[in-house]
Every structure is written in structure tokens, then in C-alpha cells.
N, C-alpha and C positions, 0 to 999 in steps of 0.2 A: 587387582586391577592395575594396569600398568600407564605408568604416569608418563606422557612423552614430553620429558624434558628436553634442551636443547642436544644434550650428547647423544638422544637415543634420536634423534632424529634421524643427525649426520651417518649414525649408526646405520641406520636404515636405509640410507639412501642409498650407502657406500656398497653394502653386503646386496643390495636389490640391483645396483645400477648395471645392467647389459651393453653389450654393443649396438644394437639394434635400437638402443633409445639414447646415443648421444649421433646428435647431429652430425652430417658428411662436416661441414664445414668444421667443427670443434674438433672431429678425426685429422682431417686434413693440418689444422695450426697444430695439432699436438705432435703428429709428423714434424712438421716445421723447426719446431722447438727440440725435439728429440737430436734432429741434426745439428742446430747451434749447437746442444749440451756435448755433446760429442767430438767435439770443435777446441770446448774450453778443454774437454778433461783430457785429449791428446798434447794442447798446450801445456799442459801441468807437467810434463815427462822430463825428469831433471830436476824439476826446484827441490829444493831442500825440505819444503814439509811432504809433497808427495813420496819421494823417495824413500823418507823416513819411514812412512807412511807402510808403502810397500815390502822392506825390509820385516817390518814388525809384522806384518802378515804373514810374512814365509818365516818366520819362525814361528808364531803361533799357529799358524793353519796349518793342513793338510798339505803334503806334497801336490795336491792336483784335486779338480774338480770340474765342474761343467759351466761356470761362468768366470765368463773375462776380463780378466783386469788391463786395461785399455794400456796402460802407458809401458808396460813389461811382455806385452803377449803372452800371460800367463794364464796360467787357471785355476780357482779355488773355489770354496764354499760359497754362499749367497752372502754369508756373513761378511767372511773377507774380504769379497769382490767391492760389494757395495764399499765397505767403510775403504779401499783404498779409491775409488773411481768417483765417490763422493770430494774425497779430499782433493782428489786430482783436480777436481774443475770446477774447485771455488779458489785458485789459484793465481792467475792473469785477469780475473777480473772483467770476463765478456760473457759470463754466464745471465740467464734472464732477470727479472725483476716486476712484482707487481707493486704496482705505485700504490694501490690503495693501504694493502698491508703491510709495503715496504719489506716483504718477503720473494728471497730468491727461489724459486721453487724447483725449477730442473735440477739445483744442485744434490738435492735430497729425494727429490723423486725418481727421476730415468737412473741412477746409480742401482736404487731397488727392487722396482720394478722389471729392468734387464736383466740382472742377474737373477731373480727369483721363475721370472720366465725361461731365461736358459734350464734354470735348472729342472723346472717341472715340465719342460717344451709345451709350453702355451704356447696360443696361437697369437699372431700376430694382432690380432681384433683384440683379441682378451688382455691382449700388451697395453694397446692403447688405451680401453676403457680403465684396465688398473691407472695410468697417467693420469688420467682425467680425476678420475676419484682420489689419488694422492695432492693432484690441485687443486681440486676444491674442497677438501677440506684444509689444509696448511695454510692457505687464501685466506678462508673464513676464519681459522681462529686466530690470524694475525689482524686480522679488522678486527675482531673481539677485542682482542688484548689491550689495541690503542694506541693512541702517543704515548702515554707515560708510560709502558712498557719497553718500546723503543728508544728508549734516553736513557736506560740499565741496560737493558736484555737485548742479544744479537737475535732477533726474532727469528731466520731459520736455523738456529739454534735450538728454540725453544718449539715454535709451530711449526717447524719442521720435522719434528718427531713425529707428527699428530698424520703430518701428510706422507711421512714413510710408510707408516703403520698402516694408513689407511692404501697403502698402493700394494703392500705388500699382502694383507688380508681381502684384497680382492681377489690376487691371482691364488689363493688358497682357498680361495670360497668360503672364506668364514657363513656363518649367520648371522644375523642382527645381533643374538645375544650374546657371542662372541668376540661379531665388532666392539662393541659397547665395551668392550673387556680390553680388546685391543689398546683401545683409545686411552681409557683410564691409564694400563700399565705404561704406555709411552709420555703419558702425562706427568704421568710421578719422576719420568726420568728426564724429562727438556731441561736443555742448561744453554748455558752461554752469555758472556759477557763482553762489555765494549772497554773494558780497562786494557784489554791486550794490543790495543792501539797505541796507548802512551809510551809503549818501550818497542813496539815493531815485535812482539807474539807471535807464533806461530799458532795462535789458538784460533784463529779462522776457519783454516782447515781442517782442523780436531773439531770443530762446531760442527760442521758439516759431517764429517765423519761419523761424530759421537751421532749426531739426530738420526741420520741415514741406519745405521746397527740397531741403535736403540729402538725406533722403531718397527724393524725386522724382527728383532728378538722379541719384542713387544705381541706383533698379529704372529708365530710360532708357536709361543706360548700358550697365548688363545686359543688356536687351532686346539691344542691338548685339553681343553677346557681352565685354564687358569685363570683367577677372576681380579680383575681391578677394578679399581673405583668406578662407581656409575657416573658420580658428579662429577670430573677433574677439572672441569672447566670450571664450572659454577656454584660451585660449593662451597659450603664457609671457609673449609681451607684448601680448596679445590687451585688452579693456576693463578686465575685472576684475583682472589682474595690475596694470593701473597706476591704480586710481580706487576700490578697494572691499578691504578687509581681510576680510569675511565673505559669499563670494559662494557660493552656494549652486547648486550646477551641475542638482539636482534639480527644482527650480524650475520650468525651462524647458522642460519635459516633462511634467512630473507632470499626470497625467490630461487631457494632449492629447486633442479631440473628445469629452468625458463632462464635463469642467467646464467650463462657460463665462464666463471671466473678466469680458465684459461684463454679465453677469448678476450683478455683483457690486457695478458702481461706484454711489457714491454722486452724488444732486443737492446741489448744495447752495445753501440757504436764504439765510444770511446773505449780503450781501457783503463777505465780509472772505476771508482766508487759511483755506482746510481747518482748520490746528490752533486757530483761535479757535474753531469751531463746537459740538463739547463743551460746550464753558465756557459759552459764551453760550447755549446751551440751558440749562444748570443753573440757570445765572442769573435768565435768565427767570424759569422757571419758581418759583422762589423769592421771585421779588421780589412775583409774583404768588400766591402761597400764603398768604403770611405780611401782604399788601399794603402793603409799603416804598414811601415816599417814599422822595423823593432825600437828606435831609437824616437817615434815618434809618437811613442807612448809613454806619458808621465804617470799616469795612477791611474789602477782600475778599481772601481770599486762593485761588487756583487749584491746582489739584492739577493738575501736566502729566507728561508726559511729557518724558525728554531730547530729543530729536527740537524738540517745542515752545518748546523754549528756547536751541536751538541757531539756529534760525529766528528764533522772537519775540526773541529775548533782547535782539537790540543794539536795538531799535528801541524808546528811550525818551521821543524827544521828535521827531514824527513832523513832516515840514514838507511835505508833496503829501498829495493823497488817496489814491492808491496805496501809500505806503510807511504811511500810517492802519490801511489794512485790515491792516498786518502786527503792528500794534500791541496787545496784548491789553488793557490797559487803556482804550485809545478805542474797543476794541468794546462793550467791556463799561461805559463809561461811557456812549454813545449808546445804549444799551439802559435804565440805567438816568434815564437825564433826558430820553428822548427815545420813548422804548419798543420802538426798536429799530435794529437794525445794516445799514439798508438803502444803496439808489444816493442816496437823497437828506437822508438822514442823513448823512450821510460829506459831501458837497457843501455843506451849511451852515452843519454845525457843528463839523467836525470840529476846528477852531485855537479856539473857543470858548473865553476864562476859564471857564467853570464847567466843560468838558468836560475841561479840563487839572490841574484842580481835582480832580474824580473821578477822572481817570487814575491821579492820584497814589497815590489810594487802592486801588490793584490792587496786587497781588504776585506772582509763579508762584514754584513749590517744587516741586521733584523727588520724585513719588510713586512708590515701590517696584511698589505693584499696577498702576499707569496705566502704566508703562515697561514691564513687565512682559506685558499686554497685548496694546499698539501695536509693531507696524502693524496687527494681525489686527483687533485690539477700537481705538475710537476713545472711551475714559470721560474723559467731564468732572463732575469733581470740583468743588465751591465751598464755603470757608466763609465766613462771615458776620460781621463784629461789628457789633452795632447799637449806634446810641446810647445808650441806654438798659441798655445792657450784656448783652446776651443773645450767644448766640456758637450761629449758625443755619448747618445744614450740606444740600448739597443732591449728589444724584448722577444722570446721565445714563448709560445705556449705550449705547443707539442715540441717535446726533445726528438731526436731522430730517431728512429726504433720505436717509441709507442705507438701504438694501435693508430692513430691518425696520421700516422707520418712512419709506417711500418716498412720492414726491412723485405724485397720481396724474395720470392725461391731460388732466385741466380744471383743474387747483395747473400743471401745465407750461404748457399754454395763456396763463396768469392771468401766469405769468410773464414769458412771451415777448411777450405784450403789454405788460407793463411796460418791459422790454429795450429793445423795439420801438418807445417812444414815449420815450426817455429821454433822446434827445439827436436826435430827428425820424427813425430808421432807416427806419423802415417805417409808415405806417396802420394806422389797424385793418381796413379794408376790406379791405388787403394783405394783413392775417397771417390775417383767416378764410378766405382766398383761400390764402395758403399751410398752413393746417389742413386742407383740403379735400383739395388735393392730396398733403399726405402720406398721410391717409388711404387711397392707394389707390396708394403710391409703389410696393410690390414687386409691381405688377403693370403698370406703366406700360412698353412698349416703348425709351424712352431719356427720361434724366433730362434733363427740360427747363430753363429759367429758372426760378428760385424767384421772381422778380419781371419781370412784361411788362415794364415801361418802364424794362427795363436796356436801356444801352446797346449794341448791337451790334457786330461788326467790321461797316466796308463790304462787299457784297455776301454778308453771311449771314443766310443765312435756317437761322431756332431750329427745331430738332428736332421732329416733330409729336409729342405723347405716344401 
């Protein structure tokens, strides 16, 4: 008799879930999101871990293959693809975010799910239901896992393996009791750590990277009948017995098929780290109410969260632009001298005398209500001392881009043309040519090229949509 524990649940959901039973609107936001991700991993084209990235793929992979890796217009394996276009667009830092599990999800899922549909030419329906199934489960076992998980572990590191696996075992049609195998073997393999903050790591994007493959290899495997742990999750020595002190086993279930966790993530606006955006919305906002010069700010002080400080905390005198955006002070300093915390913000100024100047003048302090909160609520808190001596307080509950305060289809557009021209990814010619075609993606026969002049393997000819 088969006991349905919580793995075999997800199992089951993942391996049964059709097109026909997720709702227009959850299609539609996953649409949405597909385009951000697309946005970030173009942006990626150039920096030093993508690149790296891509190189070590074209020597290890195949001369050529049927999915594209976005930043070279190349083509290779599902394998490849994914682990370069994963690492690509967890890079500048505008990829999504779900606040409850403080897991990025587009970074490791649409990487997998793309390339795995190129390469089997699914349909565009079957595209999006694998998305969907790669987010709600990554979602849920980043709620399992917890806070004390997240204060070690780069969760889509870790539960992002869980949601590769389950995106890429959709467009393969695993069965339940191959899911179930899926999951375990990607389980055994999540990694990732926040130590690569304290010296500016390129291990962010190996995070992303690694989840994104390893979970592909993971539902491959399976597909051949290869068996992993049933428990990985909840086992004596399953994920959460060795990486999380508050793992929440109801999590991973609770209102399976009635809540749609993709329906929940946040875009995000700034380019910096999730736990700056808060702050730097109150900021704003403040600076602009009250109309602060730069010189008419003596001290800001941040109301965070633990979590935010567990992160932000060591990164006080930031030396890349990547380890910048982890910075709360240089966010909040380039907003304040600059008017705001964008890709080219961060690229100019971010080693600035006057910007290191302002930095200084930041502070984070542990608020009761904001910890209290988070993960569910994401409040950015700020107060103020002016020169002049006034002491000005400002409060955010929705940051810009969640779900109540969401980014609409022409703010996405706007973006991913930004993304897209930020380091030469794509034309604008390109992306109204890739706006077109989303538009009409869950209806398209097999998910084509997202760009004509990628390159091919020898003798293939691309999918007709």
C-alpha cells in the first residue's frame, strides 16, 4: 500500500498536471514572467561569470544542437543550454522573486523548461504547464525549508533543483513514480551557499547554473527508470533534517491545484538584491515628498528584517558591481545622488567618492513588526535625519513589482528592452519580434527559436510553429 507522503504528493501533481487544468490567468502571468526572464538572461551577455559560463559549454558540449543559448546565438544540448542561460540571468539582478520562499524561480526554471522544449518540440501549452509545475514546486520547498535555511543556504540553489527537475520531468512525461525519483535524485544534489558574498564569488551564477542541470539530469535519469530517494525532503536524513531547523512539512501541499504559487512572485524594479527593494522604495518615495537634496540628508536609518541583515549585513565596502547590488547603503546612495538604483547606475557609479560618502550614511536595525512580517509581507521601513534637524520617517508595504503593486505587460516590455539593449543581447527589432510571438505562444504547435539568426546545429532545420 502506498503511503502518500508529502514527496509523492508533489509527485503527483507535477506528472498529472495538464494544460487544460491551469487556469487562463496563471498561463497568462507565466507568459509574463517568461518575458522578464528573458530580459535578465540577455542582460547577462558579457559579464564575466556568463561568459565563462558559455566557454566551458563549447568545450564540453557538442558542436551544435536544438536549443539556444540566448547571450551567443548558439545552439547545444538541453544540458548546456540550460546551465549557460540559467547562469546568464541570475547576473544583473532583475530576475523574479517569491517573497514567501525568498526563492528566484524564472532563474532555474524557463532556462529548462526552454531548452528541453526546443529540443523535444513541445507545444507551446505543454511549455507553459511545465513552468508552472517547475514553480510550484521550487515555491513550496523553499517554504518548507524556512528561515533557517535561508541564513546558510542560497535557496534557489538548493529548491531550485527540486523546480528544475520538476519542469523538466513534465515536458518528458515522467509518471508519478518516476517523478517521485526525479525529485529525490535532484534532492541529493542542491547546493549553494551565502559565504560567496563576503569576497564578491562568482558562485551565484554556478548556483543557478548547478540547480538548473542538476535538475535536468535529475527528470533524464528518471525518464530511464533510475531510482532516488522517496523521502528527500522529509527524511531523517532527507534536505531538511540536515540544512533547515524550521521545516514546515505543510507547506508542500497546502492547497495543491487551488493556490497558484506563480501567481504570487514578485518583478522586481530595482537592480539590486530582493531585500533592498523595500527600503529603496521608501526612500524614494521620501526623498521625493519632502524634495531632499543630496546634501540634505544626514542619516538614514532602515528598518529590516533578520533575514536582510543576515544577507546584507557583511557587504560594507562593496568592490564589483554584483556584490554593489548586495549593498544597502549603495542602493540607497544611487538613488539618492543619482535617482535611482538601475543597470547603469551601478556601472558608473557605483566606487564613486560621493557614493561611498552617502553609503556611509546608511544603517539597518532589526524591526520587530518587519521580521515579524517577512517572508509573507516584504515592509521597508526608513527614517530620516536631515540637516537641518528634522527626523522624517517613510513606510512601504507593497515594494513595486509584487503582486499588489505589479509591473504591467508594456512596464515588462519597457524592461526587457532595456535588458535587451544593455550589453547588445538582442535589437529592438528582435524583442518586438519576440513580443509578437509570445503573444500567441500557448497556442503555437512547438516552441520555436526565440531569435531567427541563432545559430543552428549542422543539418537542423527549427521547428515550424
Amino acid at each position: 500500500m502506498r503511503v502518500e507522503h508529502s514527496e509523492w504528493v508533489l509527485a503527483e501533481f507535477v506528472a498529472q498536471l495538464r494544460p487544460t487544468t491551469v487556469p487562463t490567468q496563471v498561463q497568462d502571468r507565466a507568459e509574463n514572467l517568461f518575458l522578464d526572464w528573458i530580459g535578465s538572461a540577455l542582460a547577462g551577455k558579457g559579464s564575466r561569470p556568463a561568459e565563462a559560463m558559455a566557454r566551458f559549454a563549447a568545450t564540453m558540449g557538442p558542436p551544435g544542437g536544438r536549443c539556444e543559448i540566448l547571450i551567443n546565438r548558439t545552439r547545444s544540448t538541453p544540458l548546456f543550454a540550460s546551465m549557460v542561460n540559467a547562469a546568464a540571468s541570475h547576473v544583473v539582478e532583475q530576475d523574479d522573486l517569491h517573497n514567501g520562499s525568498v526563492f528566484h524561480p524564472a532563474t532555474v526554471v524557463f532556462p529548462v523548461a526552454l531548452a528541453v522544449a526546443q529540443d523535444l518540440e513541445a507545444s507551446g501549452a505543454d511549455f507553459l504547464c511545465a513552468v508552472v509545475a517547475g514553480y510550484e514546486v521550487g515555491i513550496r520547498v523553499g517554504e518548507f525549508l524556512g528561515r533557517s535555511h535561508y541564513k546558510i543556504f542560497h535557496t534557489t540553489g538548493t529548491a531550485g533543483t527540486f523546480a528544475a527537475a520538476a519542469a523538466a520531468g513534465h515536458l518528458l512525461k515522467l509518471s508519478s513514480e518516476q517523478m517521485l525519483h526525479a525529485l529525490g535524485s535532484a534532492g541529493t544534489q542542491s547546493a549553494g551557499l551565502w559565504e560567496f558574498l563576503r569576497d564578491a564569488a562568482d558562485s551565484k551564477q554556478l548556483h543557478t547554473a548547478h540547480a538548473a542541470t542538476a535538475g535536468l539530469t535529475a527528470a533524464y535519469l528518471a525518464k530511464d527508470d533510475f531510482a532516488g530517494a522517496k523521502r528527500i525532503l522529509t527524511g531523517a536524513q532527507g534536505l531538511a533534517a540536515g540544512t533547515s531547523t524550521d521545516p514546515d512539512t505543510a507547506r508542500l501541499s497546502d492547497g495543491l491545484g487551488a493556490r497558484w504559487t506563480l501567481m504570487e512572485t514578485s518583478f522586481k524594479f530595482h537592480a539590486s538584491c530582493r531585500h533592498t527593494h523595500p527600503a529603496a522604495d521608501a526612500f524614494q518615495q521620501l526623498l521625493e515628498r519632502h524634495r531632499l537634496r543630496p546634501d540634505d540628508v544626514k542619516s538614514i536609518v532602515v528598518h529590516v528584517h533578520q533575514g536582510a541583515i543576515d544577507v546584507l549585513g557583511h557587504v560594507t565596502d562593496p568592490t564589483t558591481v554584483h556584490q554593489a547590488k548586495f549593498s544597502m547603503g549603495t542602493v540607497l546612495a544611487l538613488i539618492g545622488l543619482h535617482g535611482g538604483a538601475g543597470l547603469e547606475e551601478f556601472d558608473n557609479y557605483f566606487q564613486d567618492e560621493a557614493v561611498a560618502r552617502y553609503r556611509n550614511k546608511v544603517r539597518m536595525v532589526f524591526d520587530p513588526e518587519v521580521d515579524r512580517e517577512y517572508p509573507k509581507r516584504w515592509i521597508g521601513k526608513v527614517t530620516v535625519e536631515t540637516s537641518d534637524g528634522r527626523r522624517l520617517e517613510h513606510r512601504v508595504d507593497e515594494a513595486k513589482g509584487d503582486p499588489g503593486n505589479t509591473l504591467t505587460r508594456s512596464d515588462l516590455e519597457r524592461k526587457a528592452l532595456r535588458l535587451a539593449s544593455y550589453r547588445g543581447g538582442a535589437s529592438a527589432s528582435e524583442m518586438a519580434r519576440l513580443f509578437s510571438l509570445l503573444g500567441s505562444l500557448k497556442n503555437l504547435r512547438s516552441v520555436p527559436p526565440l531569435f531567427v539568426n541563432s545559430m543552428p546545429a549542422e543539418g537542423f532545420e527549427p521547428p515550424t510553429p
